[in-house]
N, C-alpha and C positions, 0 to 999 in steps of 0.2 A: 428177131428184132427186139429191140427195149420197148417196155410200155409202163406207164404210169397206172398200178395196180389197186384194186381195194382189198385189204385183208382183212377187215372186220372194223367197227367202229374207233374213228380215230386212228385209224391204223394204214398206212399204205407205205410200198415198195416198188422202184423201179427194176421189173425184173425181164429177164429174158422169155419171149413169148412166141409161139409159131409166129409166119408171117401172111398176112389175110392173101386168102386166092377168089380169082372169079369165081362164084358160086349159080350166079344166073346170068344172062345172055344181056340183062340189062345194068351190069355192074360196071362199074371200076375201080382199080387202085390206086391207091392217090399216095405218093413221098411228101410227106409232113415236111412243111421247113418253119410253120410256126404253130402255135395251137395256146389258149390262154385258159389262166381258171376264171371260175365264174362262180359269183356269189352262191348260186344256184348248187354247185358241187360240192360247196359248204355241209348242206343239208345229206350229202351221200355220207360226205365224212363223218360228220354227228350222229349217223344213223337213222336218222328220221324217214328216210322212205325205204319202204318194204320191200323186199324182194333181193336187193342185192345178193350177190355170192364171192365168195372167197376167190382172188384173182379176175376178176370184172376189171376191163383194160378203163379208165376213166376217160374224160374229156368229149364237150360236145360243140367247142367251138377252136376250127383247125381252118389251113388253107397248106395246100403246096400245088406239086405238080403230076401230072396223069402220067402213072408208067407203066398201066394196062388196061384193056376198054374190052365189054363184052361184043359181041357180036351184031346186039341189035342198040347200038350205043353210036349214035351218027353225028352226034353235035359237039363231040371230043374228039381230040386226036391227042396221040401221045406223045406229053412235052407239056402241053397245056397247060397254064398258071391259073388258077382255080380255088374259089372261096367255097366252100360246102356250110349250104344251110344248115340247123342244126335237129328240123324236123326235116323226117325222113318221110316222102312224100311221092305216090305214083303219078301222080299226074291226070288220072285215068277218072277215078271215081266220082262222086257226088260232091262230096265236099271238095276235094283239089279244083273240078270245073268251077265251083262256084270261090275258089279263091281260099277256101279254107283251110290250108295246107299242114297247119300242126293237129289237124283231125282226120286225115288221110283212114281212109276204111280199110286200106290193103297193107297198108305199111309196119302193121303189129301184131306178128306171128302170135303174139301172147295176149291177147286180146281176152279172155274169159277172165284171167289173172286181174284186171285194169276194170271188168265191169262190176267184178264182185266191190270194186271198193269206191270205183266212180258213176258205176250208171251203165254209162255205155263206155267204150275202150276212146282213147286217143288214138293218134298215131303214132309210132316209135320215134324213137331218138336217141343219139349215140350216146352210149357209156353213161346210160342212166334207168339204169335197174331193171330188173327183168320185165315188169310189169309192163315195161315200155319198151319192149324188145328185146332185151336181150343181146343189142348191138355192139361190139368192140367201138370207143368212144377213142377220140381223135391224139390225146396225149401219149402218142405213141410215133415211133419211125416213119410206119405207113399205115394208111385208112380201109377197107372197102368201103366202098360207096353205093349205096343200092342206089336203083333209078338213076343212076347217073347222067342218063337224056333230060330230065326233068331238075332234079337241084342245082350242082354245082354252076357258077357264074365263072365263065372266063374272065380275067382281067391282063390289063397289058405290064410287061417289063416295067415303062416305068414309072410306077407306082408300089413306093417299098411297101414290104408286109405289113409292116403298121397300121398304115394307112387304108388298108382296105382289108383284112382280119376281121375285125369286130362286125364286117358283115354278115358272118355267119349267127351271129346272135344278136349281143348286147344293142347292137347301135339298131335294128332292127325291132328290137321289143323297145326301147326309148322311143322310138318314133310313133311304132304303133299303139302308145300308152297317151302321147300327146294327141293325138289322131281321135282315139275315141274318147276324149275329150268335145269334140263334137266344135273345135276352134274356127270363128268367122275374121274375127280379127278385134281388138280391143278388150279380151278376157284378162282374168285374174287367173292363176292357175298356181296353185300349190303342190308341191313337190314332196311323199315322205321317203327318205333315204337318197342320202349323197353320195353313194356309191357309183358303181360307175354306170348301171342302167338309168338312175337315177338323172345323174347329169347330162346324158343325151337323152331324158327324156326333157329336159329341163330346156335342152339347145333345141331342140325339136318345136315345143312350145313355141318358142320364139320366130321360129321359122316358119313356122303356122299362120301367126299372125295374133298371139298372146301381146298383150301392153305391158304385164308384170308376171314374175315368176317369182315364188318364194318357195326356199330348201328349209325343209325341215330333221336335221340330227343333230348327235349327240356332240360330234370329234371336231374340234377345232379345225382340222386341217381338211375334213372333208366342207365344212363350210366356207373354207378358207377358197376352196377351189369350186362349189358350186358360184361363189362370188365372186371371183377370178375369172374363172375359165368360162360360166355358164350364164353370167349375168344376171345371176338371180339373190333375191333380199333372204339371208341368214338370219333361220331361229333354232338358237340351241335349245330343246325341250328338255332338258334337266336344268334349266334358267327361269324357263317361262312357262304360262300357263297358256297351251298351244290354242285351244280353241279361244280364246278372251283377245287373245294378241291376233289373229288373224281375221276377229271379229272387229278390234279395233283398226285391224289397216285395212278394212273395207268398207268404213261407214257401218259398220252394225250387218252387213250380208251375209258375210263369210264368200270364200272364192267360188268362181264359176265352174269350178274342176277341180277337182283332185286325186292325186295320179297316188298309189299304194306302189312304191317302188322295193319294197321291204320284202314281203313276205313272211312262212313261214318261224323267223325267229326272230321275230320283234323282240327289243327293249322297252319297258318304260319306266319313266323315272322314278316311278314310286315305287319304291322296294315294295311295298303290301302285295302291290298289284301283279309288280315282274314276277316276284317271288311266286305266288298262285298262280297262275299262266306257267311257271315254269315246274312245280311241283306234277301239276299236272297233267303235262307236257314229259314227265320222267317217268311216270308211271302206265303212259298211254293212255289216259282217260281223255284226255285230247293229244289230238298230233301236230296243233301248230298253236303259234303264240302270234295274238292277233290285235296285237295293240295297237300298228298303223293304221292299220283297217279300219276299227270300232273308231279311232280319232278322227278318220279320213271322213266318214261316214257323219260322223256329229261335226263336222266343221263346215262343212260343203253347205251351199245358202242354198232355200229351196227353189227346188223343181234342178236344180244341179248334176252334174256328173261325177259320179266316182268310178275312174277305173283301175282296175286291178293287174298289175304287170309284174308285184312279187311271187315269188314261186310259193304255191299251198300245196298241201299234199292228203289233205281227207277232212277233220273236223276240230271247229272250231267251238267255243263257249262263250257265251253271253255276247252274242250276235245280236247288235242294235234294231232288228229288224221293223221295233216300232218307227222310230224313226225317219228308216229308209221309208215305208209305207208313207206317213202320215204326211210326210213332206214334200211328197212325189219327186224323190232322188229316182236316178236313171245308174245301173250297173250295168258296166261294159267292161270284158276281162275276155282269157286267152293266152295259152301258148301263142306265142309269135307268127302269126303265117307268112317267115320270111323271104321265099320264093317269090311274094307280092311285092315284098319292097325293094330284095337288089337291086333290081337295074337303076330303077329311081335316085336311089341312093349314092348308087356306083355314080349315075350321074352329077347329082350336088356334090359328091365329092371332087370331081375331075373340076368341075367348075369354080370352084372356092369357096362353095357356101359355107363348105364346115369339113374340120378335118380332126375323125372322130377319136386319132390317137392321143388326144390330152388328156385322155383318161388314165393311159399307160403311164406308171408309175415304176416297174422292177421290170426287170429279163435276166430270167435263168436259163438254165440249160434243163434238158430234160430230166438228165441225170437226179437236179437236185428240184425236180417236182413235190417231194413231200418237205422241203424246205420251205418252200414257196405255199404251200398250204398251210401250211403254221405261221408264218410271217401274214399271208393275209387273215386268216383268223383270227391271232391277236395284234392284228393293226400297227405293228412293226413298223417302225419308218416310214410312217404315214401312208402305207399300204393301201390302194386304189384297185389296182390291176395288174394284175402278172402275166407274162407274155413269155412262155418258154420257147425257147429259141433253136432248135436242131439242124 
C-alpha cells in the first residue's frame, strides 16, 4: 500500500509499504478514505520530537471503513464507516475507567522510552514516534487499529468525511481546551493560535456558555477567519502589546481563561525574544518555544485558568512559575481523551450546533502529502487545514 513516510528531518516521501495485518484478537483494519495533517505533525517534521525512525508511516487523524476485525472485536462489522480516535486506548485499565483515555497504561509497547523523558509513559498514538508506540499513523491506504472494541466511533452514510473527520482529533482537543476552562456561562476567554485547534476551541467556548472570545495571532487570514467563522475579537500580536490590550478590554482583569492553542513552536514578535527561544531550541538546550504559554500565563486575571492544548514535548525556559503561584492560576492541559467526547460531539454535529469542517481549507490526494506539508508550514494560500483525500 502507499503511505505517507518520514525520512529524516524536513524530509518525507510517499512510498510503497507492507499492508497492516491483525496482529491481536482485538484489532482491526481500517481502508483510509480521508485522513488530515495536523499542526502537531509539524513538529515530526521539524524534528523536534525524539524517537522517530527512517520510514515511520505518519498521520494520527484518519477515518474510513472496516475491512477486517479481530476475533474478539463485537462492536464492528465489516463495511463499517468509522472515525478512529487518535489516542490509542484499552479501555481496560485505570485511567481509561476513569475517562483518561490519552494516558491509557496498556496502549504503549514503548513505555520506558516515554518515562525516561516524561515521568511516567502516555498512551501510544498513531504515527507519532516511537516513544509513543511505535504505531503505523493513519496517512496511509489502510490503518491497524488496536482496541478496536473500545476507539473507533461508527457514523452513518450520510454524513460526508468532512464533517465528521476532525473527530478523531482536532475538534476534540478544541473542545476539551474550552472545557477545562472551567466555563459557567458569561466568561472572557482568550484564545492563543488561530489555527485550526484553535478555532474549535474558540467555537467550543461559545458553546459553553463564554460572553467573549478573543484570538490571538499573527496572519491576517487566520484572524480573518477566527472572526468570520469563530466569532471571536482579533489581535495581531506583532501590532499590539498582547497583555495591556487584553487588560484594556477587560476593565484592568485580564480574561477568565486562557486556552495555549500553540504549542511547542511558538512565535513572538520580538525578534530578541524569538530569536533566543529559537537559538536554543536548535541546539537542544531547550525543546520547545514557549512564548504562548509564558503570555497565556501573565495575561489570565487572578485565581484564572490557563489551559494547555498545544502540543510540548519535554522542556521549556523561563517558566513564569512565579506568577502562576502568587496569583492562584489553576493549570489544566492533556493529550485529548477523545473516546470521552465523540459521541457528544457526533451528536452536536447531527443537530446543527456546529459543523467542524470550516476549518478545512485544501484537499490533496495522498500521493502529494509532502506537498501539503510544505504548503501548511509555510502558510501558503492561507493554509488552515489539509484533508488528504484517498
Amino acid at each position: 500500500m502507499k503511505a505517507n513516510c518520514w525520512q529524516g528531518r524536513e524530509s518525507l516521501a510517499v512510498e510503497e509499504v507492507p499492508d497492516p495485518k491483525i496482529m491481536n484478537s482485538r484489532d482491526a483494519v481500517v481502508r483510509v478514505t480521508s485522513s488530515a495533517i495536523c499542526g502537531s505533525d509539524l513538529h515530526l517534521f521539524h524534528g523536534y520530537i525524539p524517537s522517530m525512525k527512517k520510514g515511520d508511516v505518519l498521520g494520527h487523524e484518519f477515518m474510513g471503513e472496516v475491512v477486517e476485525i479481530g476475533p474478539d472485536v463485537h462492536n464492528l462489522r465489516i463495511g463499517d464507516r468509522v472515525v478512529v480516535p487518535f489516542p490509542i486506548a484499552c479501555g481496560n485499565c485505570a485511567a481509561c475507567q476513569s475517562g483518561l483515555y490519552s494516558v491509557c497504561e496498556n496502549s504503549n509497547p514503548n513505555a520506558g522510552v516515554a518515562e525516561r523523558l516524561f515521568g511516567h509513559a502516555p498512551g501510544g498514538i498513531y504515527g507519532y514516534s516511537h516513544m509513543l508506540g511505535g504505531y503505523a499513523g493513519g496517512q496511509a491506504e489502510y490503518a491497524r487499529v488496536p482496541f478496536a472494541d473500545i476507539g473507533p466511533i461508527k457514523v452513518e452514510d450520510d454524513l460526508p468525511d468532512e464533517k465528521v473527520l476532525l473527530l478523531s482529533d482536532v475538534f476534540p482537543t478544541g473542545y476539551m481546551g474550552a472545557e477545562m476552562c472551567g466555563i459557567k456561562g458569561g466568561e472572557v476567554i482568550a484564545v492563543w493560535g488561530a489555527g485550526a485547534v484553535g478555532l474549535l476551541a474558540m467555537r467550543s467556548a461559545y458553546l459553553l456558555g463564554a460572553e467573549r472570545v478573543i484570538a490571538i495571532d499573527r496572519f491576517p487570514y487566520r484572524l480573518r477567519m477566527a472572526r468570520e467563522q469563530a466569532g471571536a475579537e482579533p489581535l495581531n500580536y506583532e501590532e499590539v502589546d498582547v497583555i495591556e490590550t487584553l487588560r484594556e478590554m477587560t476593565g484592568g482583569r485580564g480574561p477568565d481563561a486562557c486556552i495555549d492553542a500553540v504549542g511547542m513552536e511558538g512565535h513572538h514578535s520580538s525578534a530578541v525574544l524569538h530569536g533566543y527561544d529559537r537559538a536554543k531550541q536548535s541546539v537542544r538546550l531547550e525543546t520547545d518555544r514557549p512564548h504562548a504559554l509564558r503570555e497565556a500565563i501573565m495575561s489570565c486575571r487572578n485565581g484564572g485558568t490557563v489551559s494547555i492544548i498545544g502540543a510540548y514535548g519535554g522542556f521549556v525556559d523561563k517558566f513564569p512559575i512565579g506568577s502562576l503561584m502568587n496569583r492562584s492560576l489553576t493549570v489544566r492541559t492533556g493529550q485529548c481523551h477523545v473516546q470521552r467526547y465523540t459521541r457528544m460531539l457526533l451528536d452536536r454535529i447531527r443537530r446543527g450546533e456546529i459543523d467542524p469542517s470550516f476549518v478545512i481549507t485544501h484537499r490533496l490526494r495522498l500521493e502529494d502529502a509532502p506537498i501539503g506539508y510544505e504548503m501548511f508550514r509555510q502558510k501558503q494560500d492561507d493554509c488552515t487545514k489539509v484533508v488528504l483525500k484517498l
